[in-house]
N, C-alpha and C positions, 0 to 999 in steps of 0.2 A: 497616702490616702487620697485617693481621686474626686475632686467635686463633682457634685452631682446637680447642682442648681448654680444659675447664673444668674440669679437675681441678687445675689452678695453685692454688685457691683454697687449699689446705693447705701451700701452699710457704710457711713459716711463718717470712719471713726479712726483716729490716727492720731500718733503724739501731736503734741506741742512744737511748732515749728522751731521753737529754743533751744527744745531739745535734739533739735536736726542736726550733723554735723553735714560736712559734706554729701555729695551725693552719691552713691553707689547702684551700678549697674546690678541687674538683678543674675547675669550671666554668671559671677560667682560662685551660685551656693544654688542653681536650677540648670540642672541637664537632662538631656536626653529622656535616660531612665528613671527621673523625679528629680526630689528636692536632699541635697545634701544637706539635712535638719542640723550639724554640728554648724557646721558657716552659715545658716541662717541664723540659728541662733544667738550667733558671736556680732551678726552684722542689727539683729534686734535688741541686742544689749548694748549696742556702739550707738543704737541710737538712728540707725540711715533709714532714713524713708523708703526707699525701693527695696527692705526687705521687710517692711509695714507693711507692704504693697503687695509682695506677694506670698506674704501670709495671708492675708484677704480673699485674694486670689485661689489661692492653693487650695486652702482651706474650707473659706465659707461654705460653699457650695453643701457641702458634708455639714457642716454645723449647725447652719440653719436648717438641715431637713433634722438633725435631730432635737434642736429644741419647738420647730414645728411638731412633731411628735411626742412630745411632752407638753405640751402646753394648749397644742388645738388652736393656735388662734395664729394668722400671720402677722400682725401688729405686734403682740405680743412677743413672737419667736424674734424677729427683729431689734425689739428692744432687748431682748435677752443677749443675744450675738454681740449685739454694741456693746453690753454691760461685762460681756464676758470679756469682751480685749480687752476693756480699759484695764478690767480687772488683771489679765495677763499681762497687761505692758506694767501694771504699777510692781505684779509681782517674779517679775524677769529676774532678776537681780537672787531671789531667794529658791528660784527652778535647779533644783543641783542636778539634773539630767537622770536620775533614775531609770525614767522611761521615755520613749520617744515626745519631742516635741509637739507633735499630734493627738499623743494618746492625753497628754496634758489639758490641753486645750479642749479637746471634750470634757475631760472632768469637769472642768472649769466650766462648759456650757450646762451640761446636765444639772452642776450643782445649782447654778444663776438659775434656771429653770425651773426648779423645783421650788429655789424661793420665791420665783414671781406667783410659783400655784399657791403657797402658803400665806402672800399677802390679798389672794383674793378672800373674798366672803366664802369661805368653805360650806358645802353643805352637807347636812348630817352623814355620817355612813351608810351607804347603799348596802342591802343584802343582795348577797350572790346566791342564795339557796336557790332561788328558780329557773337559775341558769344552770345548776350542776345535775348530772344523770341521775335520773329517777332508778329506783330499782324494785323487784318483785318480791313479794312475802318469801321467796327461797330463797331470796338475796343476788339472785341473777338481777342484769342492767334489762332495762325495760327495752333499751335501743343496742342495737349491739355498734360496736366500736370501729372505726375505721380507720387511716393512717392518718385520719384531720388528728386526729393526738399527737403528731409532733409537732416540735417546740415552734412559734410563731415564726422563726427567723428563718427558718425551711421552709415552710410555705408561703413567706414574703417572697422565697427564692421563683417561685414557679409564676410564671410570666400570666397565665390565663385566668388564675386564682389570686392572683394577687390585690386587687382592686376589695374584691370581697370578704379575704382576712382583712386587709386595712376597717373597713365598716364593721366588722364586727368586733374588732378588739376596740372599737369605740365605745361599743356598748357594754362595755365592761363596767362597771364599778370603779369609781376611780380610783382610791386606795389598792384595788386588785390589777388594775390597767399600767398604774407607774412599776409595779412588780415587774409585771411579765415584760413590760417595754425596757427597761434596765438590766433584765437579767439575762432575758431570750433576745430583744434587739441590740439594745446598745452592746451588751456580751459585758458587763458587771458582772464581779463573782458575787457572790451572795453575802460573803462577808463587804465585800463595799458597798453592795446594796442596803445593807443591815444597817454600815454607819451611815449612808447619805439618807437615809427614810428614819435614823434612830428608832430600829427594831435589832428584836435580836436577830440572828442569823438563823433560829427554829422558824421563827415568823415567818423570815424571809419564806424559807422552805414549804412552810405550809401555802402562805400565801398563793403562792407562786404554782404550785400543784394544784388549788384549786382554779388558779385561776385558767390554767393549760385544760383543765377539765371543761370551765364555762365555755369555752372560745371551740372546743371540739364539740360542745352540745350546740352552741351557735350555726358552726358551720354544717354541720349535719342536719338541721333544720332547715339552711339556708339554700342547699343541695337538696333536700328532698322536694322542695319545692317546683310542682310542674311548670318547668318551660312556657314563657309567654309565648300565644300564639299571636304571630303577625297578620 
């Protein structure tokens, strides 16, 4: 998983020097073509700092943009990242490798993330009805439909558009914006989605289609819109 932001470098969070044994070179368990995640692993359970270092490293970069997108705030995303290692360093020991060391570690962001939404002062539920396609007494769409319908993480992919889905999936609803960022960004299946939001997995479902609905009536409005003249 390749970083994507260099601003990790002040994520200023790392065992207990007690905990340090000797030092290890980070050349071990980092070559060429990535990170040998089993020998980092092994070298983050021994306890060496330079493989603290280049989980940080490795990592962050990626982590912080995704609790950035969950949480909306860069303060906030920050203290999430911090919260998430410590939380992975405390729970190293109980990691039985299932899934890549990386794909962990996002969990672990995502979840810290969503608690820090849930210790804010929540505000009531927004409705989405005015964002989703109006339709005609014969039940024809008022607007007819265009490829903005697919799922957010394709059209994150498209370099020219992208600035623009980012702003409009903001305007989402946020009950309906954690969905589609979990499900279509982060790439959650919808049964994990279900248990880290405590819905069921229909919710998810519906959810998550209306909200692919708002975000193509977004961007379809967003694009109709005539070009500023200079």
């Amino acid at each position: 998983m390749p970083a994507t932001d260099t601003t990790h470098a002040s994520l200023n969070v790392r065992p207990t020097a007690a905990a340090m044994p000797r030092p290890l070179s980070a050349g071990g368990f980092v070559h060429g073509d990535g990170v040998d995640e089993r020998q980092l692993l092994e070298a983050l359970r021994a306890g060496h700092e330079a493989a603290f270092e280049t989980m940080v490293r490795v990592y962050g970069g990626r982590l912080l943009s995704v609790a950035r997108r969950i949480t909306q705030n860069d303060e906030d995303a920050r203290d999430v990242v911090q919260s998430a290692y410590l939380s992975a360093f405390r729970a190293l020991s109980d990691f039985e490798g299932h899934c890549l060391l990386s794909t962990w570690l996002h969990r672990i962001v995502v979840n810290t993330a969503l608690m820090r939404l849930r210790s804010r002062k929540r505000k009531p539920e927004e409705s989405i009805e005015v964002l989703l396609p109006a339709f005609q007494d014969d039940g024809h769409h008022v607007e007819q439909f265009s490829d903005w319908s697919a799922p957010a993480d394709r059209l994150l992919e498209r370099k020219q558009t992208r600035a623009t889905v980012r702003a409009c999936i903001q305007q989402l609803p946020e009950n309906y914006r954690e969905v589609l960022i979990l499900r279509d960004i982060e790439e959650l299946s919808t049964q994990e989605v279900a248990d880290t939001l405590s819905m069921t997995a229909t919710a998810v479902k519906v959810r998550l289609h209306r909200a692919r609905q708002a975000l193509s009536t977004l961007l379809r409005k967003e694009y109709a819109q005539p070009a500023a003249t200079s």
